[in-house]
mmCIF file of the N, C-alpha and C atoms, coordinates in Angstrom:
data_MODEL
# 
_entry.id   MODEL 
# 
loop_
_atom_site.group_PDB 
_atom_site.id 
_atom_site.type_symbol 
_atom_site.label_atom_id 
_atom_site.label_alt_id 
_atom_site.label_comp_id 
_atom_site.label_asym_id 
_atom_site.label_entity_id 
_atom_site.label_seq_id 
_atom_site.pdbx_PDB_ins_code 
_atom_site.Cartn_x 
_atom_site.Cartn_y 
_atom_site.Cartn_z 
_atom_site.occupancy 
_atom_site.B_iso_or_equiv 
_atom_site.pdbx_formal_charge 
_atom_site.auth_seq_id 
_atom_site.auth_comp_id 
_atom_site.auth_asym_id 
_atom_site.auth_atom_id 
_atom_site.pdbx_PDB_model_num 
ATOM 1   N N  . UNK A 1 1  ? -0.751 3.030   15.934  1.00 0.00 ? 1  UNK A N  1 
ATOM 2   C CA . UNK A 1 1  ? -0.657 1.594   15.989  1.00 0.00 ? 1  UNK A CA 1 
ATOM 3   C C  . UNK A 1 1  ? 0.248  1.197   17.149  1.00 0.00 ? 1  UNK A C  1 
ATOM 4   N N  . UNK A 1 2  ? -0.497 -0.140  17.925  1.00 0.00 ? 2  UNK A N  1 
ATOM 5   C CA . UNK A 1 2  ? 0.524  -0.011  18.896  1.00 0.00 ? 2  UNK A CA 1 
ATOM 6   C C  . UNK A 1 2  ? 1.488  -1.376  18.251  1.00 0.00 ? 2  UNK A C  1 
ATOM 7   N N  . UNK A 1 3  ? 2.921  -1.184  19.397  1.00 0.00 ? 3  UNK A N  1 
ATOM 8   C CA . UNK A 1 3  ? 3.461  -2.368  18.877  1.00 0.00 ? 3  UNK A CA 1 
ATOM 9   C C  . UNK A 1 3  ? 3.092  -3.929  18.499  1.00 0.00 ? 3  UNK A C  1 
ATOM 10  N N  . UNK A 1 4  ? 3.731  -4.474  18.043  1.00 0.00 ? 4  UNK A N  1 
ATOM 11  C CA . UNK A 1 4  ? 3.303  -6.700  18.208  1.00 0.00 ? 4  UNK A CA 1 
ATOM 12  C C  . UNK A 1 4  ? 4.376  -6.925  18.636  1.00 0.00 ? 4  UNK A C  1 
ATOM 13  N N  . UNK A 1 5  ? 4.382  -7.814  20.177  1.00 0.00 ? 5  UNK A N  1 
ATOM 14  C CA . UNK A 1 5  ? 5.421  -8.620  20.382  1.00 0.00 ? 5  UNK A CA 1 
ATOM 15  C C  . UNK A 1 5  ? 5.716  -10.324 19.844  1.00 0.00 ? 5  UNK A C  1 
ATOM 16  N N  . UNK A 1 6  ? 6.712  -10.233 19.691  1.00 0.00 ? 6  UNK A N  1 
ATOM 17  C CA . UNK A 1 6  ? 6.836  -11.339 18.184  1.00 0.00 ? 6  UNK A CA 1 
ATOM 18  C C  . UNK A 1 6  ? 8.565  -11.697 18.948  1.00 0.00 ? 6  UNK A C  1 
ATOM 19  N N  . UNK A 1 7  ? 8.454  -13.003 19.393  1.00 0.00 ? 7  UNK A N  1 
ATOM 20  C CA . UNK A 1 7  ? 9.688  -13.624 19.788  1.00 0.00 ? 7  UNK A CA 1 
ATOM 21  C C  . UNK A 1 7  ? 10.199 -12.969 20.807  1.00 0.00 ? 7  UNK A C  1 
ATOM 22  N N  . UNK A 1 8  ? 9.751  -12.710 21.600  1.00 0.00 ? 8  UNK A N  1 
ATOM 23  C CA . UNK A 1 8  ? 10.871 -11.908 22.297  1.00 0.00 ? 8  UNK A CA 1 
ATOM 24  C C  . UNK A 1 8  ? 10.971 -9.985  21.737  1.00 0.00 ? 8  UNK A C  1 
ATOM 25  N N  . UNK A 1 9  ? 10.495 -9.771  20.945  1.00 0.00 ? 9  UNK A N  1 
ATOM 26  C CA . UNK A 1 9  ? 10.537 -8.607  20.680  1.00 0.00 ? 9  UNK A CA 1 
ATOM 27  C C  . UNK A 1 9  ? 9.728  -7.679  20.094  1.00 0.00 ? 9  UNK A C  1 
ATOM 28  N N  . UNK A 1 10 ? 9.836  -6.153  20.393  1.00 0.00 ? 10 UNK A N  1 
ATOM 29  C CA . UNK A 1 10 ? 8.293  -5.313  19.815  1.00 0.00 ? 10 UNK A CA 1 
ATOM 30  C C  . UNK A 1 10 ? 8.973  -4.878  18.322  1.00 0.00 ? 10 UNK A C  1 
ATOM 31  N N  . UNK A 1 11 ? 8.071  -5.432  17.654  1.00 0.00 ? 11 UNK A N  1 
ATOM 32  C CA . UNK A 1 11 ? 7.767  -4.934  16.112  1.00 0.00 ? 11 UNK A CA 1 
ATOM 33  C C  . UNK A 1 11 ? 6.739  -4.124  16.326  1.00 0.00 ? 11 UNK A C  1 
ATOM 34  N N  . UNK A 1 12 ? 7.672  -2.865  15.283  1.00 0.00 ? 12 UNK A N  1 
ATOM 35  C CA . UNK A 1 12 ? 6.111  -1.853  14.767  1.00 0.00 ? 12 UNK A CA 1 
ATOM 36  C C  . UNK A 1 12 ? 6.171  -1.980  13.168  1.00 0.00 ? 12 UNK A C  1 
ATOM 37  N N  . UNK A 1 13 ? 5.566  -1.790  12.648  1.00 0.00 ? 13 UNK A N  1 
ATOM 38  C CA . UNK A 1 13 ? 4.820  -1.484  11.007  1.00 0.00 ? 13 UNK A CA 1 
ATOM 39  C C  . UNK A 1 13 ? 4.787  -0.063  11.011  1.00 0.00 ? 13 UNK A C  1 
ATOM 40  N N  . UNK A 1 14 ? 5.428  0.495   9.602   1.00 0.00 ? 14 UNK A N  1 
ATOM 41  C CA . UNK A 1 14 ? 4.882  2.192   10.016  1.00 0.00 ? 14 UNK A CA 1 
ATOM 42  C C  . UNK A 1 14 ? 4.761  2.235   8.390   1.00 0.00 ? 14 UNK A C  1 
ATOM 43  N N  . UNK A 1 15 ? 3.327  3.560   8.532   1.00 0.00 ? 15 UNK A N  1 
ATOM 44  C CA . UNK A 1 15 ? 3.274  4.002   6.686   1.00 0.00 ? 15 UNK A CA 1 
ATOM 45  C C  . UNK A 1 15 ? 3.228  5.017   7.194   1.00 0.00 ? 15 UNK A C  1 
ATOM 46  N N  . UNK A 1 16 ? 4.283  5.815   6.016   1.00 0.00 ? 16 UNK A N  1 
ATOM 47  C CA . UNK A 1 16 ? 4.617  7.328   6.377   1.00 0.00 ? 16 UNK A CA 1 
ATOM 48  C C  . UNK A 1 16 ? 4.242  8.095   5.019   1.00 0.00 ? 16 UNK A C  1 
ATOM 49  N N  . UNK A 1 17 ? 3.095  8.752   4.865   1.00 0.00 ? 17 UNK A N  1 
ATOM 50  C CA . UNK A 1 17 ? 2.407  9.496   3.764   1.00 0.00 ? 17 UNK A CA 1 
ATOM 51  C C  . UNK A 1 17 ? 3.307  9.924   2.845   1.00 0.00 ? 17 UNK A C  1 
ATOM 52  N N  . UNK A 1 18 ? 3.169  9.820   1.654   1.00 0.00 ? 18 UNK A N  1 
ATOM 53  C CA . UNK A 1 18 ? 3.493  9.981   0.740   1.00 0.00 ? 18 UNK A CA 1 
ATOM 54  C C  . UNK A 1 18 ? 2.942  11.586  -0.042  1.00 0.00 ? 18 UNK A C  1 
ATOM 55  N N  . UNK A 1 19 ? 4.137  12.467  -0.535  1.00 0.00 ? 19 UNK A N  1 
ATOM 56  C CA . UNK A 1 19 ? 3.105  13.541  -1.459  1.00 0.00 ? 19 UNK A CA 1 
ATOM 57  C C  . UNK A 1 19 ? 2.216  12.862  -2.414  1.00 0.00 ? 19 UNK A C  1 
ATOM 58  N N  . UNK A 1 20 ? 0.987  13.582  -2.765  1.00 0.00 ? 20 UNK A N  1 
ATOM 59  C CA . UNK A 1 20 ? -0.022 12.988  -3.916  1.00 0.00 ? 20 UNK A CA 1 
ATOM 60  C C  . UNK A 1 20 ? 0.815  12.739  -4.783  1.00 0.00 ? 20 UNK A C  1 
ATOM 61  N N  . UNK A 1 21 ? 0.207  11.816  -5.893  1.00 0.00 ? 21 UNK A N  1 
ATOM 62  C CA . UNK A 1 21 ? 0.797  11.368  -6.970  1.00 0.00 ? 21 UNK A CA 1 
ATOM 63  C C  . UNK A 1 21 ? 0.271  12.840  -7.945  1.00 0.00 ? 21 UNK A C  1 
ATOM 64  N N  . UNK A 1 22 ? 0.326  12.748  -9.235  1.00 0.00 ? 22 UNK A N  1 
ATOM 65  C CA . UNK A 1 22 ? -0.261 13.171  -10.100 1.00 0.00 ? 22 UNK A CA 1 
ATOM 66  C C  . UNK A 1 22 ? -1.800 12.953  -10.595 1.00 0.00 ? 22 UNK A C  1 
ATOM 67  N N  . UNK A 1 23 ? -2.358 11.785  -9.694  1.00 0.00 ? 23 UNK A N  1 
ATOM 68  C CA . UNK A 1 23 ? -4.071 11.483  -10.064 1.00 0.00 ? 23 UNK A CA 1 
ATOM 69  C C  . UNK A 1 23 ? -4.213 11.685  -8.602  1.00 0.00 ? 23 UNK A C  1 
ATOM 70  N N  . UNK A 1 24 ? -3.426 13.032  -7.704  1.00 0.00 ? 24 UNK A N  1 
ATOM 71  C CA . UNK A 1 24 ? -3.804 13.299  -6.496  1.00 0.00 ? 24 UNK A CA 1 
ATOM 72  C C  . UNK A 1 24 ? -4.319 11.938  -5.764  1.00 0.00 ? 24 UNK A C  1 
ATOM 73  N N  . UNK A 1 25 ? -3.768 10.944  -5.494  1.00 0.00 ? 25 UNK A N  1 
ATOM 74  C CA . UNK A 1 25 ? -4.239 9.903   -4.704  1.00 0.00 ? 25 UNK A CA 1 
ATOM 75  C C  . UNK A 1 25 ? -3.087 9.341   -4.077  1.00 0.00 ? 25 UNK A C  1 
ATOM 76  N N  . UNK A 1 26 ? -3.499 9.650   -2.464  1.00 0.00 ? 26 UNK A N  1 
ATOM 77  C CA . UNK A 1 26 ? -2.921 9.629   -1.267  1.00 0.00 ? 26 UNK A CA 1 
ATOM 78  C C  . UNK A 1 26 ? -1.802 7.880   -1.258  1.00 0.00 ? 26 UNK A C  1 
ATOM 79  N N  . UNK A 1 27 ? -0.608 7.661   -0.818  1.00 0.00 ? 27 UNK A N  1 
ATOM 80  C CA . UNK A 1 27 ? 0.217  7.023   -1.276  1.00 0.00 ? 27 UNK A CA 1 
ATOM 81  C C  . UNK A 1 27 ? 0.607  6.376   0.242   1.00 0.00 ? 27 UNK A C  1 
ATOM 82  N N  . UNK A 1 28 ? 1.245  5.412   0.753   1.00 0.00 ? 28 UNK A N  1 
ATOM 83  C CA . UNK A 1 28 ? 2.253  5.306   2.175   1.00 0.00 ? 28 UNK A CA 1 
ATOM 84  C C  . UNK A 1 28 ? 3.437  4.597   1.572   1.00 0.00 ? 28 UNK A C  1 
ATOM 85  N N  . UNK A 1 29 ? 4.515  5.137   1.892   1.00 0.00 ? 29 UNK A N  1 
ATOM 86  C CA . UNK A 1 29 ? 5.658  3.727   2.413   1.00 0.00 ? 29 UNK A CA 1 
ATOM 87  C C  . UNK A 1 29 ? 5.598  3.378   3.192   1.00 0.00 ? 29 UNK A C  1 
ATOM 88  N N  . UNK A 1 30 ? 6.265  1.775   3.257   1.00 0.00 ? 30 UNK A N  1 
ATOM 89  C CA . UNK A 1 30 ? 6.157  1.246   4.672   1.00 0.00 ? 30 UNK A CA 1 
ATOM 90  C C  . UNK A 1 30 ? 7.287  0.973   4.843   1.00 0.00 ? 30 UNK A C  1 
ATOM 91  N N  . UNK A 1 31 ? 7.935  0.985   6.103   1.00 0.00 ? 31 UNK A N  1 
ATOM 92  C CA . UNK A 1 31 ? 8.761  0.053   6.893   1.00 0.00 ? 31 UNK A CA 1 
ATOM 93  C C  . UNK A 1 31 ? 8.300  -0.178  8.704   1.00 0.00 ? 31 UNK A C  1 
ATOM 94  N N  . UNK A 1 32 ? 9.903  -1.111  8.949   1.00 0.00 ? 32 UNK A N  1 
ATOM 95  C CA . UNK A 1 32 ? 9.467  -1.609  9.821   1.00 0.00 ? 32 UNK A CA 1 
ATOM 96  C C  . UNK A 1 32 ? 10.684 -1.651  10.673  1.00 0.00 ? 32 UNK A C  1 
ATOM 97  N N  . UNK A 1 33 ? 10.318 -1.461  12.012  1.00 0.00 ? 33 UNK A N  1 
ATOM 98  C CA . UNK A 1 33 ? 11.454 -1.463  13.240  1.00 0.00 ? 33 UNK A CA 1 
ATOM 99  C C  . UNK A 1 33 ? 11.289 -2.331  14.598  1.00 0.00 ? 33 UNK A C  1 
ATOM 100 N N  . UNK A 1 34 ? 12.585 -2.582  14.995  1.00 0.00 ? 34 UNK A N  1 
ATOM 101 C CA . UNK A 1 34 ? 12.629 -4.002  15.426  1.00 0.00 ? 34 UNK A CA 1 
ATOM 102 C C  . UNK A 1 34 ? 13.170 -3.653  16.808  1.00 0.00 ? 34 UNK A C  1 
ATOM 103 N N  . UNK A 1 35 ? 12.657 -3.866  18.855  1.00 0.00 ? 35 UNK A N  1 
ATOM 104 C CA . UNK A 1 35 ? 13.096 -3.336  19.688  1.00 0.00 ? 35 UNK A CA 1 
ATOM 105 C C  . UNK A 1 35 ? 13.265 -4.521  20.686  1.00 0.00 ? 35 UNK A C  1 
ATOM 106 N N  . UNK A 1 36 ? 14.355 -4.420  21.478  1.00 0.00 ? 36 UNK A N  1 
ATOM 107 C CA . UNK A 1 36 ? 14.097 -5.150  22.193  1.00 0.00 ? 36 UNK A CA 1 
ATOM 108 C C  . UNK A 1 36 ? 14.954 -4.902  23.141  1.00 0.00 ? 36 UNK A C  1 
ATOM 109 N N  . UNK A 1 37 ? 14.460 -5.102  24.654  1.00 0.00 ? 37 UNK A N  1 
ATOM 110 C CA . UNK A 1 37 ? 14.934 -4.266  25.954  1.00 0.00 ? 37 UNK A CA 1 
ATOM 111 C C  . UNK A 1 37 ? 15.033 -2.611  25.925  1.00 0.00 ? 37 UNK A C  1 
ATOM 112 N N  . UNK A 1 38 ? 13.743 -2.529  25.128  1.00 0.00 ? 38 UNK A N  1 
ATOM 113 C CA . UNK A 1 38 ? 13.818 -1.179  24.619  1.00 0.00 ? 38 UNK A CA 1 
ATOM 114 C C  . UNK A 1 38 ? 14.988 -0.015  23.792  1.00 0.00 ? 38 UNK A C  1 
ATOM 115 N N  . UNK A 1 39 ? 15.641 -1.423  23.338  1.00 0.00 ? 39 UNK A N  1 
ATOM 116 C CA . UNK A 1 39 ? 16.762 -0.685  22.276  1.00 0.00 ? 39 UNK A CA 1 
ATOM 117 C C  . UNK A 1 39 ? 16.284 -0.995  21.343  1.00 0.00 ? 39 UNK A C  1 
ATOM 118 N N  . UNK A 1 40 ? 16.571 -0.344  20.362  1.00 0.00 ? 40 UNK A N  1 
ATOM 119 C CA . UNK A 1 40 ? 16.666 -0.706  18.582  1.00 0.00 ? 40 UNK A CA 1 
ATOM 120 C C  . UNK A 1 40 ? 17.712 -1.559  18.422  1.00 0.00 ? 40 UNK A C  1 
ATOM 121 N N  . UNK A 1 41 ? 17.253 -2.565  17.925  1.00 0.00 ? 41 UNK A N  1 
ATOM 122 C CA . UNK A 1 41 ? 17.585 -3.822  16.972  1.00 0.00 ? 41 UNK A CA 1 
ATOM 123 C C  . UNK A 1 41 ? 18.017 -3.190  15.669  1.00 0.00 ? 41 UNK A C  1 
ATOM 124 N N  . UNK A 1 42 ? 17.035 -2.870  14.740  1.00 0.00 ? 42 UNK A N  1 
ATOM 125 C CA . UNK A 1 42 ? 17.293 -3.349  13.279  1.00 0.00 ? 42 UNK A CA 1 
ATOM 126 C C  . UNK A 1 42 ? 15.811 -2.013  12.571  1.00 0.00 ? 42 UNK A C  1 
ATOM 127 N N  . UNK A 1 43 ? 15.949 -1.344  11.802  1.00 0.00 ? 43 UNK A N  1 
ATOM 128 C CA . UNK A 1 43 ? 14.931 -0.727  10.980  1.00 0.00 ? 43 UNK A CA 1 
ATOM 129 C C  . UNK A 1 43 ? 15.691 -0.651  9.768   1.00 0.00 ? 43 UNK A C  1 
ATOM 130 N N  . UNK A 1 44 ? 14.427 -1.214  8.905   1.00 0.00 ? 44 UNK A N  1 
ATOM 131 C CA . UNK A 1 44 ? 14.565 -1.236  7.487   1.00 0.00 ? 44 UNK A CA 1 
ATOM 132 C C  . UNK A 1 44 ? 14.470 0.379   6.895   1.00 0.00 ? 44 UNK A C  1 
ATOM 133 N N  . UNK A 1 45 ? 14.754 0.226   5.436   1.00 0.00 ? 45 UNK A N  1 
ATOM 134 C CA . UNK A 1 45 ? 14.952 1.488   4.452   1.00 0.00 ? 45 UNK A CA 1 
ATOM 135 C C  . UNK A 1 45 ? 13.152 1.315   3.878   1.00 0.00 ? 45 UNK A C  1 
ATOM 136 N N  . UNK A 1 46 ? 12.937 1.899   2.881   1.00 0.00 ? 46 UNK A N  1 
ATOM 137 C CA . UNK A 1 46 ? 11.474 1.859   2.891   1.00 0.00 ? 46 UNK A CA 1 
ATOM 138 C C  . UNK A 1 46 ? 10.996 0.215   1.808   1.00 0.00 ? 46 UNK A C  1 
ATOM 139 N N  . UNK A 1 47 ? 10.490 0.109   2.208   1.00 0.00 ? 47 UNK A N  1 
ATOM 140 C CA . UNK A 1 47 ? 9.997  -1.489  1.632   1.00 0.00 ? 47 UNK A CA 1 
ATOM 141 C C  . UNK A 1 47 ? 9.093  -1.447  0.515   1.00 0.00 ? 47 UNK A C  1 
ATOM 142 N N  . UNK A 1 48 ? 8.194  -0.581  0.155   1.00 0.00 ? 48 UNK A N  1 
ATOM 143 C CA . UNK A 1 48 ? 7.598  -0.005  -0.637  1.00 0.00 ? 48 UNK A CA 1 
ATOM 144 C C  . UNK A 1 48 ? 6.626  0.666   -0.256  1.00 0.00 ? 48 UNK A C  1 
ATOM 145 N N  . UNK A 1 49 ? 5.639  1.055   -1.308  1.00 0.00 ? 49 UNK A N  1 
ATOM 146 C CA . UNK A 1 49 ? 4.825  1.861   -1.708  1.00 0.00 ? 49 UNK A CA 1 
ATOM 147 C C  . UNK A 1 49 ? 2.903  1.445   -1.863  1.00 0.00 ? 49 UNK A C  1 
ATOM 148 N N  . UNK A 1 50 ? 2.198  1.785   -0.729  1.00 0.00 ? 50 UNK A N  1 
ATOM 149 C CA . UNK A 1 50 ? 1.013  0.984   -0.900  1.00 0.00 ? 50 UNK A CA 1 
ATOM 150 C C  . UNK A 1 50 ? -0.142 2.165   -0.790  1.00 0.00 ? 50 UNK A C  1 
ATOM 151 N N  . UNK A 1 51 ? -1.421 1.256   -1.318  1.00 0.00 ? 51 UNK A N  1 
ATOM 152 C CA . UNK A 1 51 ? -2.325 2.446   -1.538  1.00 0.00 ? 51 UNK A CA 1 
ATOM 153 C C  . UNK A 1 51 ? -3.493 3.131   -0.405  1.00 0.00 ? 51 UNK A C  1 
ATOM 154 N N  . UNK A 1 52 ? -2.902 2.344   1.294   1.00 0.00 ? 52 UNK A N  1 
ATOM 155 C CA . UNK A 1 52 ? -3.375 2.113   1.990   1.00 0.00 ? 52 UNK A CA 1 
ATOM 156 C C  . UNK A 1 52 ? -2.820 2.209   3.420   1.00 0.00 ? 52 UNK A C  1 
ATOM 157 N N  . UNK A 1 53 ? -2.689 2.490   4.513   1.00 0.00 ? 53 UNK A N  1 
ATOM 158 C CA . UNK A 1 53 ? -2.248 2.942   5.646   1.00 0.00 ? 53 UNK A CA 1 
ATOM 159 C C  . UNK A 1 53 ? -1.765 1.600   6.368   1.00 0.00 ? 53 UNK A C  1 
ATOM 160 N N  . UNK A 1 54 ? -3.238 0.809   6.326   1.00 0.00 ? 54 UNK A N  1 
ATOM 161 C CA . UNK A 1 54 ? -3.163 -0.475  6.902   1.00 0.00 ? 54 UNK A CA 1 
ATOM 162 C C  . UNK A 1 54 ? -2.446 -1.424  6.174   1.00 0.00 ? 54 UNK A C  1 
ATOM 163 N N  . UNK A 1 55 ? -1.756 -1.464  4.731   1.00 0.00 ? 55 UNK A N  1 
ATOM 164 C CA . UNK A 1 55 ? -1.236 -2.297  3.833   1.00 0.00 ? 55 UNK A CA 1 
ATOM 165 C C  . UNK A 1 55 ? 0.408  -1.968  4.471   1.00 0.00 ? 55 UNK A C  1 
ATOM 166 N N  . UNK A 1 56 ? 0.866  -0.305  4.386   1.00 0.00 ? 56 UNK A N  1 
ATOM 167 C CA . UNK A 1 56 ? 1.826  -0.457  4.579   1.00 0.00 ? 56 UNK A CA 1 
ATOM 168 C C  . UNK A 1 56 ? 1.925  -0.744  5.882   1.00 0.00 ? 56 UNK A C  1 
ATOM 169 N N  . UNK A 1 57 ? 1.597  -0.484  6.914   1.00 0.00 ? 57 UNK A N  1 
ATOM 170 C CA . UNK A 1 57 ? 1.735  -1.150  8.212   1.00 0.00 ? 57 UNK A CA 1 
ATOM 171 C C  . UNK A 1 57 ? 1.555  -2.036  8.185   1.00 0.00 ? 57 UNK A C  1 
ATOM 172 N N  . UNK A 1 58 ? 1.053  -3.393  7.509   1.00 0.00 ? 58 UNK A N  1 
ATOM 173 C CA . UNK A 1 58 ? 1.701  -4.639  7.694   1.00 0.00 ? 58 UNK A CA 1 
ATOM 174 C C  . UNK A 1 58 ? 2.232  -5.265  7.069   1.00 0.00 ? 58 UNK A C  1 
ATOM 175 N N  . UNK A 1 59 ? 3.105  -4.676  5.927   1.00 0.00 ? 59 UNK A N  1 
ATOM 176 C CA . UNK A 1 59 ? 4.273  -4.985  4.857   1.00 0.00 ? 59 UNK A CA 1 
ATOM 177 C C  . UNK A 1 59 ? 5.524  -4.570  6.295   1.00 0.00 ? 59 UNK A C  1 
ATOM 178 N N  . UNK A 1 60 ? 5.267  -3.909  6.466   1.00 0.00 ? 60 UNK A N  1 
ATOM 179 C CA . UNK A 1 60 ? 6.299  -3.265  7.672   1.00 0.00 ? 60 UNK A CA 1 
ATOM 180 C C  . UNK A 1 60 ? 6.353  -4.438  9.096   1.00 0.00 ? 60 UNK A C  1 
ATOM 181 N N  . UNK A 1 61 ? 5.232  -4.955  9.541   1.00 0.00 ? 61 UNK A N  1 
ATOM 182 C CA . UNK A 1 61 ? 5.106  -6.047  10.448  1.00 0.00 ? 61 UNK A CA 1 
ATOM 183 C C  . UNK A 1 61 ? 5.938  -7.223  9.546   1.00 0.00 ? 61 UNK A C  1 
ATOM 184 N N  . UNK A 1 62 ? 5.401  -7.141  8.629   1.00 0.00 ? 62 UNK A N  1 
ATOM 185 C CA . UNK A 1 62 ? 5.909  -8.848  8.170   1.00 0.00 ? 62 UNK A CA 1 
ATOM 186 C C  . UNK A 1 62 ? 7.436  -8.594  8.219   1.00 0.00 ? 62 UNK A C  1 
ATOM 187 N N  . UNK A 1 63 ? 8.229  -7.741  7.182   1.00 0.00 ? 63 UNK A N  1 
ATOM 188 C CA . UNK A 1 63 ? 9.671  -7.401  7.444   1.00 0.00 ? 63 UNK A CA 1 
ATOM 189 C C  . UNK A 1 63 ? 10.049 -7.855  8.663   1.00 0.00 ? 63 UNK A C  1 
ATOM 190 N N  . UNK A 1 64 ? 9.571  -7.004  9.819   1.00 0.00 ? 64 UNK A N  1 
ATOM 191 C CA . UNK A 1 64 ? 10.059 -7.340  10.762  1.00 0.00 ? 64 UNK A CA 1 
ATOM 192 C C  . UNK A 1 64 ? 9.977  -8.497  11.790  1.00 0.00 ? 64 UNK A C  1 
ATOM 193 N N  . UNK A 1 65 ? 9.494  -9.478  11.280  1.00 0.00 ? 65 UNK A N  1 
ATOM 194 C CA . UNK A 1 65 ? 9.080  -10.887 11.876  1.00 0.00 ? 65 UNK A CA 1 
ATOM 195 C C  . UNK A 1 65 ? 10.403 -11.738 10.929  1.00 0.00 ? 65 UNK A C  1 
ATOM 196 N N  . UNK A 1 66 ? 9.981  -11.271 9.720   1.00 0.00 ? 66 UNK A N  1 
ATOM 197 C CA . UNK A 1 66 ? 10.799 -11.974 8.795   1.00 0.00 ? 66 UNK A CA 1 
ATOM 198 C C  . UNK A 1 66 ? 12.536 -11.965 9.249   1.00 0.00 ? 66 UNK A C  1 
ATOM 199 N N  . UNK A 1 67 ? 12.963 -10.759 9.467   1.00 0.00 ? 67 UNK A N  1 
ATOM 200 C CA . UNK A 1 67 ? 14.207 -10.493 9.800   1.00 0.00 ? 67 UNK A CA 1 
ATOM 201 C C  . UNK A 1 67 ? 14.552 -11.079 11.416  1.00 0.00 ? 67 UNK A C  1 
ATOM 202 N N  . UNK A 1 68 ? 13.660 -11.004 12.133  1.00 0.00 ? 68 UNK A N  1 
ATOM 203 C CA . UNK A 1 68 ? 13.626 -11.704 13.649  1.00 0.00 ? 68 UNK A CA 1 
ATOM 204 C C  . UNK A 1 68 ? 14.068 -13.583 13.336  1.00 0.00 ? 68 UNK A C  1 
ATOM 205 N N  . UNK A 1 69 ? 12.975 -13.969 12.362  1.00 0.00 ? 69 UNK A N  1 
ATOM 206 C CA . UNK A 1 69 ? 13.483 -15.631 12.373  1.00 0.00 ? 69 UNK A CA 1 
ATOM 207 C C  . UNK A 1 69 ? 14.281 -15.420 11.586  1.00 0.00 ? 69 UNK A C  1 
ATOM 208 N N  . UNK A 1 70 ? 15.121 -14.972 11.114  1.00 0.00 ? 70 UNK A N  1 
ATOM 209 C CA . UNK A 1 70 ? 16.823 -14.918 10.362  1.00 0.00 ? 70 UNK A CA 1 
ATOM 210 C C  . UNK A 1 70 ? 17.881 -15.001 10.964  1.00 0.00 ? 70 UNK A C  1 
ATOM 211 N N  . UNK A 1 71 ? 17.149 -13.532 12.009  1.00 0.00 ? 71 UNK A N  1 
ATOM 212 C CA . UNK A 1 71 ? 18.877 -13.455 12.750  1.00 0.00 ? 71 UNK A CA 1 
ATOM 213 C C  . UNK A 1 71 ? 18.497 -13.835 13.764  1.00 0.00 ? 71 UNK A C  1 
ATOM 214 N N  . UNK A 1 72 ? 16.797 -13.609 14.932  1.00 0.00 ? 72 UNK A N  1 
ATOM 215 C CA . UNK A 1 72 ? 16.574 -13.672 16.183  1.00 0.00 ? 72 UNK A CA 1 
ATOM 216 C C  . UNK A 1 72 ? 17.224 -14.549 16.871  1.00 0.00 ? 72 UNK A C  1 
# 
């Protein structure tokens, strides 16, 4: 996935695989990290747990938009 620039800055979304559950069905957490002038800003702890690659990558986008109009 490539980055979104969002205010002034590159947000990524990331889902990072999860071991199978017990009904063997594939899992992601998501978070999300926040760059700008090619430094790190701000990355979250994991945000949760989705059943989908593309879900947690944009639970992970939104975080990081969300936290941009807070502090940006």
């Amino acid at each position: 996935m490539e980055p979104e620039r969002y205010n002034g800055y590159k947000v990524w979304g990331h889902a990072i695989l999860q071991q199978e559950d017990i009904l063997m069905q594939e899992r992601y957490a998501a978070s999300g990290t926040i760059f700008q002038n090619g430094k790190l800003v701000e990355a979250s702890g994991v945000l949760g747990h989705f059943d989908t690659a593309d879900d947690a990558q944009q639970a992970g986008l939104a975080w990081a938009r969300a936290w941009i109009d807070i502090h940006g």
